[in-house]
N, C-alpha and C positions, 0 to 999 in steps of 0.2 A: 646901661644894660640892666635890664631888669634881673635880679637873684630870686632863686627858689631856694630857700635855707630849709633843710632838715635836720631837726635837733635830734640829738643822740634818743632815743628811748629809754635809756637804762641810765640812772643817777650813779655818779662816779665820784669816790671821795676826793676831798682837797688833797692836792702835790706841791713840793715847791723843790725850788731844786739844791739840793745841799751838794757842796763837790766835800764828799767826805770819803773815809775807807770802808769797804766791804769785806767779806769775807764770806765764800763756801768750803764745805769741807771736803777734803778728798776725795773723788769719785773714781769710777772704773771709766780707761781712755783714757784719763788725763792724759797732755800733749808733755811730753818729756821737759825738761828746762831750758832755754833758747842757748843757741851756740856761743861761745865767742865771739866779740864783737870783730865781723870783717875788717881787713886791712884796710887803710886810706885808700880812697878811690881814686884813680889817675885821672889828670883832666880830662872832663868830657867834647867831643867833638863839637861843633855848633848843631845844634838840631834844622834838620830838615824843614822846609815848606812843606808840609804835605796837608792835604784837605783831609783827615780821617771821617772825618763828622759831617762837620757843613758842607757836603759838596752841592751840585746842583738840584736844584729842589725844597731843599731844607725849609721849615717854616720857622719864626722868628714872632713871637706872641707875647706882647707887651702886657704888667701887668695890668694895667687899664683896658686894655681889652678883651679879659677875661674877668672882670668885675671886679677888682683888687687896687687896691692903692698903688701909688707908684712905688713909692718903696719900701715893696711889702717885703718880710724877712722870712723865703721861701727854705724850709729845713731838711726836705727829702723828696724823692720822686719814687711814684713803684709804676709799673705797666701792667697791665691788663690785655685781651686779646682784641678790643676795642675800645680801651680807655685809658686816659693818664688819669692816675691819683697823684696833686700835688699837697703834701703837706705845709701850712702855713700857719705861723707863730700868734696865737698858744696855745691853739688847737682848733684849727680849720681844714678839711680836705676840700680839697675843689677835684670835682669830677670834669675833665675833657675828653670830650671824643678825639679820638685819631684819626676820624677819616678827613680827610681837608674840607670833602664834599656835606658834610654832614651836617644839618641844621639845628641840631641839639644844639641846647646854647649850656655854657657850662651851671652846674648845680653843686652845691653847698653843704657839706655836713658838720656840724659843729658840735661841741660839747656845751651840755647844759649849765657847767661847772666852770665860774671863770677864774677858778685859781688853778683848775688841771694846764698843765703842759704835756702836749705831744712830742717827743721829740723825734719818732721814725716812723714808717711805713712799710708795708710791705703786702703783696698778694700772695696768697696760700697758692703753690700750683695743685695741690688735692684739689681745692674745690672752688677756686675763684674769692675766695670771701676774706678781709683784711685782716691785718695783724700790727698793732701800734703800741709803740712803747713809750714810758712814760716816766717823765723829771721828777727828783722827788722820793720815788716810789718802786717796789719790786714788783711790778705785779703789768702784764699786759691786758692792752683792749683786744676783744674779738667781736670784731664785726660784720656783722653775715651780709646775704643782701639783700635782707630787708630794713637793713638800717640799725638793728638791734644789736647793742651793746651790752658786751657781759666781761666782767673783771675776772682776767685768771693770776690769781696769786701765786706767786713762784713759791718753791718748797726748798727749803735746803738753805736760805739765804738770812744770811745775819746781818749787821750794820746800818749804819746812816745810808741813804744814797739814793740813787735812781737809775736808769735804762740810759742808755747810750742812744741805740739802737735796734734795729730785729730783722732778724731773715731767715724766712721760711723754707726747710730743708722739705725732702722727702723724709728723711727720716726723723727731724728732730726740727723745733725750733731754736735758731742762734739769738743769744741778746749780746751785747756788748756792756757793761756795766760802765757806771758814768767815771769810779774811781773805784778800781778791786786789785788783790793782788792777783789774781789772775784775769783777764784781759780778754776773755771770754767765756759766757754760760750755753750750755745746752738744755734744753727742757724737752720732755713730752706735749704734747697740745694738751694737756693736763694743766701742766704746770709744775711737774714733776721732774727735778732736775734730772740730766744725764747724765753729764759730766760738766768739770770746770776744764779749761785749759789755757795754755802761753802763760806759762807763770811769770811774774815780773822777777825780774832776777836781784830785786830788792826790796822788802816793805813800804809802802808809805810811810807808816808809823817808824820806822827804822832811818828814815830819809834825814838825811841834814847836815849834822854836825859841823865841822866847819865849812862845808859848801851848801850854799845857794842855792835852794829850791826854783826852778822856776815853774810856778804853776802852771804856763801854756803848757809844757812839755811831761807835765810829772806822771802821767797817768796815759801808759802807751794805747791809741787805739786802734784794734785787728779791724781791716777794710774786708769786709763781705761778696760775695757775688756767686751768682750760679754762671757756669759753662753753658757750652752748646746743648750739653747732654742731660742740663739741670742739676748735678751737682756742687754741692757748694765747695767755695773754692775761699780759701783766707791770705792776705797779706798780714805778716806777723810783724811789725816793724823792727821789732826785736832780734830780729834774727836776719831781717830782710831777705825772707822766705814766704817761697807760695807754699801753703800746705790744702793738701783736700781730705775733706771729711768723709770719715766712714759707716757705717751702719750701728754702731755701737757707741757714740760719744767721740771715737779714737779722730785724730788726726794725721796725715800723714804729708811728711815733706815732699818735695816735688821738688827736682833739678837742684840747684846748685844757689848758694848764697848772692844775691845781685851784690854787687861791687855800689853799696848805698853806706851814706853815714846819717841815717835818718836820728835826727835832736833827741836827747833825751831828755832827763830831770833837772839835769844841771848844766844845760847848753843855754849858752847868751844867744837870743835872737840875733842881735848885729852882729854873733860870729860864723854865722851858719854860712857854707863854702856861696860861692857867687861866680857865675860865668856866664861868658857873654854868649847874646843870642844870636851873633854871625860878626863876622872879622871885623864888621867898623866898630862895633862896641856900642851900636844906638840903644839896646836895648838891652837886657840881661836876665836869668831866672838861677831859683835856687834849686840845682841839682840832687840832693838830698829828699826836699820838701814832696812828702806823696799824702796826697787827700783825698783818695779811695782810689778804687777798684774796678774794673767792668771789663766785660770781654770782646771780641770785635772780632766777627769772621771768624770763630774758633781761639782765637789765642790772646791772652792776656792782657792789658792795658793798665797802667796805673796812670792816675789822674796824678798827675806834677802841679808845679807851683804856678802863680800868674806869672809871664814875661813882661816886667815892669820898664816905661823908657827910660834911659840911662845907660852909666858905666854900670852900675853895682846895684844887685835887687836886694830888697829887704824882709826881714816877714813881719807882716802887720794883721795886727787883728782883724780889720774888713778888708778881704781882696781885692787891690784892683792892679791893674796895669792894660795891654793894648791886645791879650790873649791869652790863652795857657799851651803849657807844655805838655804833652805824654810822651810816657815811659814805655814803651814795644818792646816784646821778649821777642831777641833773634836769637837761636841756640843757647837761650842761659845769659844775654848779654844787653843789657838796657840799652834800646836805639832811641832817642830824642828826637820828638816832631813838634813842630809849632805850628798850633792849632788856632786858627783866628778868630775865624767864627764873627764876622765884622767887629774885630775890636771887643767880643765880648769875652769875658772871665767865665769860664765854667766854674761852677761850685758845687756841684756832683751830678753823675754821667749812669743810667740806668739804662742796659740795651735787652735787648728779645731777637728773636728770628725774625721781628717785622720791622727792625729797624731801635732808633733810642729816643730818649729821651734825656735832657740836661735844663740844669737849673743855672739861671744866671743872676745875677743882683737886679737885671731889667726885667728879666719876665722867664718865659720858656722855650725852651728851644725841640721840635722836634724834625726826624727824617728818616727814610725808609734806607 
């Protein structure tokens, strides 16, 4: 398939990615300090067969058919009101039409800089034009559509580090910081911090002593998304709470603490809880394990762990197993579905009013 690459217009300095600590200073909103940690959760029921996602229809778009290697390492997904933006690693967007019918073949935007790293995406709903955050470095892309790139350096922000993530409020941009003691930035489209919030309920620098750092887990990270209605909404692992955001930096809680024991700083991967994904015991997933956020039909979904075959699932750096799980809020109460998806792993789940979008280790997945 033939590629139309369009290079960034605007030169962006070198990033590299340090997992080090950040730090801003107290703002107005700040999100109060996370609760105590919930009680142990009782064992979970087997989750449900149900199609949330893939039902009839759904398309399945391998990376080689969108011009990409096969095993290309796809990092984020945002939608548009006729396109996917798929972010791919170290910074390439691939632009796809959504209409199935549509002869657009997908197009390319890249960075001129091959030491920048992208690591998120996101559509402004203001005005359709991108927003990309970035390893390394405190400072986002914005990109209009005309292609042109302009560096907005964040204000307020000290330390080594880099962007997590980014998602575009109405009223505020969200970043995610790669390693900060608070665990989320607000800014202006300025660049102008808001507020900070979710404070870790320990320092990095304070971490250790006689226990065991474990880096996968040291550095909690709040899962993003907008509602039906567009506001942004956060999963705070910390607390294992939804809170939504208000017009001022502030956050606020929503219902009731989910009955999670999401890993912390000094949780051993092979001890993280394990149950089976129906009475024979073929297969199994990690009921704790949440890797983001999205909404569906109005109401909340957290993306669960892969269901891997076996007695006992594990957590491993690259996902894989024969599906994933989500996490359904019925009154306050996580319902477990397994999600196939022919055998594929979700590795994050982006929806709209016209349907979603999800990233899989094969390619992309979309459905109305």
């Amino acid at each position: 398939m033939k590629r139309c690459v369009h290079p960034l217009l605007a030169a962006l300095p070198a990033a590299v990615l340090l997992a080090a600590c950040a730090s801003a200073p107290p703002a107005a909103g700040t999100a109060p300090a996370p609760s105590p940690p919930s009680p142990p959760a009782p064992a979970a029921a087997p989750p449900e067969d149900a199609r949330l996602l893939c039902r009839e229809g759904y398309r399945a778009l391998s990376w080689p058919s969108l011009g990409l290697p096969r095993f290309t390492d796809a990092l984020d997904v945002a939608l548009a009101e006729d396109t996917v933006w798929v972010l791919v690693a170290p910074a390439i967007l691939v632009r796809v039409p959504r209409d199935e019918e549509s002869e657009e073949k997908p197009t390319f935007v890249s960075s001129p800089d091959p030491e920048i790293r992208w690591t998120g995406v996101d559509v402004d709903p203001a005005d359709g034009s991108l927003w990309l955050s970035k390893a390394g470095s405190y400072e986002l892309v914005h990109l209009d559509a005309a292609g042109k790139a302009v560096a907005v350096p964040l204000t307020r922000v000290t330390g080594d580090g880099g962007l997590a993530g980014v998602l575009a409020g109405p009223a505020a941009l969200h970043a995610t910081p790669t390693c900060a003691d608070h665990a989320l930035w607000s800014f202006e489209r300025s660049g102008e911090m808001v507020a900070a919030a979710f404070e870790a309920p320990e320092s990095l620098a304070d971490a250790g002593g006689d226990r065991v750092v474990n880096m996968r887990f040291a550095c909690p990270r709040v899962h993003l998304a907008r509602d039906a209605a567009g506001a942004v909404v956060a999963f705070n692992p910390m607390d294992a709470r939804l809170h939504r955001a208000g017009s001022a930096g502030d956050w606020t809680a929503t219902g009731r603490p989910y009955a999670l024991q999401p890993p912390g700083r000094y949780s051993e991967p092979g001890a993280l809880r394990s149950e089976p994904l129906s009475p024979e015991g073929a297969a199994a997933y990690l009921p704790d394990l949440v890797n983001g956020l999205f909404f569906l039909e109005g109401e909340p979904v957290l993306l669960g762990s892969p269901a891997q075959p076996g007695q006992q699932a594990y957590f491993t750096d690259v996902p894989y197993g024969i599906g994933t799980i989500l996490l359904r809020d019925h009154e306050g109460v996580l319902r477990p579905s397994f999600e196939s998806c022919g055998g594929r792993v979700l590795l994050h789940v982006e929806t709209d009013a016209d349907g979603f979008a999800a990233l899989t280790r094969e390619g992309l997945l979309l459905g109305r």
